[in-house]
C-alpha positions in Angstrom: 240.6 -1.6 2.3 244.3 -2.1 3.6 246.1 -1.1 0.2 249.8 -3.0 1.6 250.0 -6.7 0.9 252.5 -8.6 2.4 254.4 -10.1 -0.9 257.4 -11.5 1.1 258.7 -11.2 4.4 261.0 -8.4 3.2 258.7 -6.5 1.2 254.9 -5.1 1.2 253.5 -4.1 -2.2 250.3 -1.8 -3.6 248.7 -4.8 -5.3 245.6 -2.8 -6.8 247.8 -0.7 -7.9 250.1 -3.2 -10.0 246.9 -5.2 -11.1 245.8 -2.0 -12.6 248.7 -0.6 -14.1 251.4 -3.3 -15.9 254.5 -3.1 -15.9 254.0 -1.0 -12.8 257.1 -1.8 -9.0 255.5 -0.2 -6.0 256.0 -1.1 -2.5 257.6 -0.8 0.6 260.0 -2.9 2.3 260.5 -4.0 5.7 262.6 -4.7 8.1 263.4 -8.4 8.0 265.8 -10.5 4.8 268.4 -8.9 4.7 272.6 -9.0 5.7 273.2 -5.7 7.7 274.3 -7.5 11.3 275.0 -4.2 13.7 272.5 -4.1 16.4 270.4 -1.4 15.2 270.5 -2.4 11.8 269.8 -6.2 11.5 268.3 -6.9 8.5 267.0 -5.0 5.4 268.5 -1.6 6.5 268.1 0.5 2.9 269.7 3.5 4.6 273.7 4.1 3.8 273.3 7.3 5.7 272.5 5.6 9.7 276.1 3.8 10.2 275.3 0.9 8.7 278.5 -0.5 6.8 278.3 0.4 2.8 278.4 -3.1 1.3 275.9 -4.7 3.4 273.1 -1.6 2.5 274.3 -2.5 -1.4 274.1 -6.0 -1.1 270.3 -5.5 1.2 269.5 -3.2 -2.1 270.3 -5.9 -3.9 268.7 -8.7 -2.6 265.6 -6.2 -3.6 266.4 -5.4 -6.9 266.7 -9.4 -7.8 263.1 -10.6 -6.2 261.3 -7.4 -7.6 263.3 -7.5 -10.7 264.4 -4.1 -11.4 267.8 -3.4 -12.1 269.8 -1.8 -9.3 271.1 0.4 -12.3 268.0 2.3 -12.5 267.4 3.1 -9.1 267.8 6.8 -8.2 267.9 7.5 -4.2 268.2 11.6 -1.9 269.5 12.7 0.6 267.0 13.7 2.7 266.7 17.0 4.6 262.6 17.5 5.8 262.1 19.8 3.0 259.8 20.1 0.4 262.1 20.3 -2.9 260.7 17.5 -5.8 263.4 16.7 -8.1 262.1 15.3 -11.7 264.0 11.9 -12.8 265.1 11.3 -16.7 267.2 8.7 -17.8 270.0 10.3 -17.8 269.4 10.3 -14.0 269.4 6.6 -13.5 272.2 5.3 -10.7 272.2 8.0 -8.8 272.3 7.1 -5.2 271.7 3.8 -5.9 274.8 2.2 -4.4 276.3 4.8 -2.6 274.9 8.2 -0.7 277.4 10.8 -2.4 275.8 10.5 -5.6 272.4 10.7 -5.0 270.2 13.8 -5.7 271.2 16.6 -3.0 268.3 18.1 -0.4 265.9 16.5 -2.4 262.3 14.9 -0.4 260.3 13.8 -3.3 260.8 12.7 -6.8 258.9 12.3 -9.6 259.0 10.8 -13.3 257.1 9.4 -16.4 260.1 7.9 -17.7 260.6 4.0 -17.6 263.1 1.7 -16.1 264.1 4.2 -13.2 262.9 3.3 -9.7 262.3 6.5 -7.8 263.4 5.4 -3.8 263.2 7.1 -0.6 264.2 6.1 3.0 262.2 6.4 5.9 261.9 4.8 9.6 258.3 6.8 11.0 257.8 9.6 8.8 254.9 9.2 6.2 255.5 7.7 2.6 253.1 9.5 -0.1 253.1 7.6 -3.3 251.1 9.4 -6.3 250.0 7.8 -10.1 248.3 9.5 -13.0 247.7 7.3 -15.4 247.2 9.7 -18.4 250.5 11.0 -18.5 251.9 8.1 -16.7 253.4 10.4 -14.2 254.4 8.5 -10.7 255.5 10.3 -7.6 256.9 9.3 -4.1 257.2 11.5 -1.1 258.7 11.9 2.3 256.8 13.5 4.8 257.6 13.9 8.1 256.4 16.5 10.2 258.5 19.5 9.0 257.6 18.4 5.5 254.4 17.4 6.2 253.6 21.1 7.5 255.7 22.9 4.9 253.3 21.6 2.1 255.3 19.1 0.6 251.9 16.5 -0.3 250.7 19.6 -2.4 253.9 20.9 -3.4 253.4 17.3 -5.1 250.2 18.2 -7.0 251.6 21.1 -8.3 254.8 19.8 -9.7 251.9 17.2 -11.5 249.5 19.7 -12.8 253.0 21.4 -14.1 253.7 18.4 -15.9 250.4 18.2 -17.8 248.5 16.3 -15.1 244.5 16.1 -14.6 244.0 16.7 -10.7 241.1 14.2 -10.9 242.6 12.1 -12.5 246.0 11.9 -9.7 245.4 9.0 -6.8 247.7 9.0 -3.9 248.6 6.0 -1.5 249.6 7.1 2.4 251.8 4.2 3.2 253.4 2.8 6.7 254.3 5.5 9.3 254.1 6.4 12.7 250.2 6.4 14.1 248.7 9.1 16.1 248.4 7.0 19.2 253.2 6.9 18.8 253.4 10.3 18.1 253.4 12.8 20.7 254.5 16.0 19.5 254.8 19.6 21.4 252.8 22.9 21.3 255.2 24.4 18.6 254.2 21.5 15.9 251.1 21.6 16.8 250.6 25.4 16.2 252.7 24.8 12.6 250.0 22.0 12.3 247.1 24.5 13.3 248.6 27.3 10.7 247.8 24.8 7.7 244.6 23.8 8.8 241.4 25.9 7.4 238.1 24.7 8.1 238.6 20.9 8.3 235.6 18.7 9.8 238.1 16.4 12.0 241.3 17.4 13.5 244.1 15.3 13.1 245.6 15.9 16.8 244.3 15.9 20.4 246.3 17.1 23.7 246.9 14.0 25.9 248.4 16.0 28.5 250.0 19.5 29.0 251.7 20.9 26.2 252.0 17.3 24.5 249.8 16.5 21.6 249.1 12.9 19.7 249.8 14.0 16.2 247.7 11.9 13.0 250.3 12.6 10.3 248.3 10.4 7.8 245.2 12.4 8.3 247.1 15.5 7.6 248.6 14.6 4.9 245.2 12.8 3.6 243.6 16.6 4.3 246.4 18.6 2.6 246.0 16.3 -0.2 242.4 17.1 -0.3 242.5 20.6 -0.2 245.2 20.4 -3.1 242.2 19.1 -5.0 242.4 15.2 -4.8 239.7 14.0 -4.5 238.4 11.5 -1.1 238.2 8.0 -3.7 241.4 8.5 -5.1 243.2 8.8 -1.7 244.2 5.6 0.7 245.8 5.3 3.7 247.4 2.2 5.0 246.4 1.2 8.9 250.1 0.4 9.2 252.0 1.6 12.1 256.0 1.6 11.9 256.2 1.6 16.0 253.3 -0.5 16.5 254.2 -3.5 14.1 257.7 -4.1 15.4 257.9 -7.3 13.8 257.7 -5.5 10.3 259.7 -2.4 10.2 262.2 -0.2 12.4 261.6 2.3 14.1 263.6 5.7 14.9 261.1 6.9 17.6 260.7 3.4 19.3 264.4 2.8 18.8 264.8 6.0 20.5 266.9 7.3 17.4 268.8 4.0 16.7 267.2 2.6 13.7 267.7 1.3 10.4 265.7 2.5 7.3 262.7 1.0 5.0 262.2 1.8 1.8 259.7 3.0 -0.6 260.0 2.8 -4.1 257.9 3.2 -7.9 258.6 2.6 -11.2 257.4 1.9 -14.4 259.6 -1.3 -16.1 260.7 -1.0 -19.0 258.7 -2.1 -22.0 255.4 -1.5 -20.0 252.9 0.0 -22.1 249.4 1.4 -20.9 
């Protein structure tokens, strides 16, 4: 089952998620709302780091922080390098990056936290939004996983930084949200042999050459098998069908926009005053 519901034309949420956990903010946004008015960017560009202009990225943020009612004040946002580095979020964290890019958390591509009223937020425009939940320590994660980050480990760099925190492996569920599909993403033989290096006995493959030296590349399915040999197990894991290049009329793209794209946004949080 598709776990992305369309809430609003400017967001997509993890409803089974939310029904199952109150008090829980999950989603991801699109492309559409929004003020940013440069060509590239028109819309609900989250990124300050693509050329948009400052105060229209604030005021996109928010427009988002007002419908999904959390507090712009306790958002916490990277700058993102492709690496695998997980930064844990406490309260004294909360702000950072929120409305500006110098502040947020440096060389950082995943965050995690148990801690309410901080929404932990990452950009992206085709690389491959992990979200993670355990529910017994009330630990929530988000990744960004692109391909250099994909095949540097960063889905079970993840699980680790989890099981550090007191986490039951079992218990951890994951949601693979919109990115760009197999079919959009032809990569060359020097990915592909990164990809092949992380791959040990697997039943599918998540590539296929399509012509000489070019490859379609399933990020999802790698991440969704690195996430199962990190010991998640197949029930807790979904992956949305959602294509950032295929569904134009939701989301940007930087490989369809040939590198001239605004950002979408995911983001999870625990409000405050949610109990379990």
């Amino acid at each position: 089952m598709e776990p992305f519901s369309l809430k609003s034309q400017e967001y997509f949420v993890i409803k089974e998620w939310m029904e199952r956990f109150p008090g829980l903010e999950v989603g991801f946004t699109t492309k559409n709302g929004g003020v940013s008015n440069q060509d590239a960017f028109t819309g609900l560009n989250f990124g300050f780091h693509v050329g948009d202009e400052q105060n229209a990225v604030c005021e996109n943020r928010r427009l988002l922080a007002d419908q999904i009612a959390f507090p712009l004040s306790g958002w916490v946002g990277a700058e993102q390098t492709h690496d695998i580095h997980i930064a844990r979020v406490e309260k004294s964290d909360q702000g950072r990056g929120s409305t500006n890019y110098d502040s947020s958390f440096a060389e950082t591509d995943g965050f995690l936290t148990n801690e309410q009223g901080i929404l932990l937020t990452l950009c992206y425009a085709d690389c491959v939004p992990l979200y993670f939940i355990e529910p017994e320590t009330r630990l929530i994660g988000v990744a960004h996983a692109g391909w250099k980050g994909t095949v540097h480990g960063i889905a079970a760099e993840m699980i680790s930084k989890f099981q550090q925190n007191g986490a039951k492996t079992e218990k951890i569920s994951a949601v693979i949200g919109p990115s760009i599909c197999k079919k959009c993403y032809i990569v060359d033989e020097r990915v592909i042999n990164l990809v092949k290096n992380i791959l040990d006995g697997v039943d599918k493959l998540p590539y296929n050459q399509v012509s000489e030296g070019q490859y379609s590349l399933d990020l999802k399915e790698l991440n969704r098998q690195i996430l199962l040999k990190a010991g998640v197990s197949d029930g807790n894991i979904q992956v949305t069908d959602y294509c950032t290049s295929c569904h134009s009329e939701h989301f940007y793209s930087h490989r369809r926009d040939k590198g001239n794209a605004g950002r979408m946004m995911a983001y999870i949080g625990w409000k405050e005053d949610s109990h379990p």
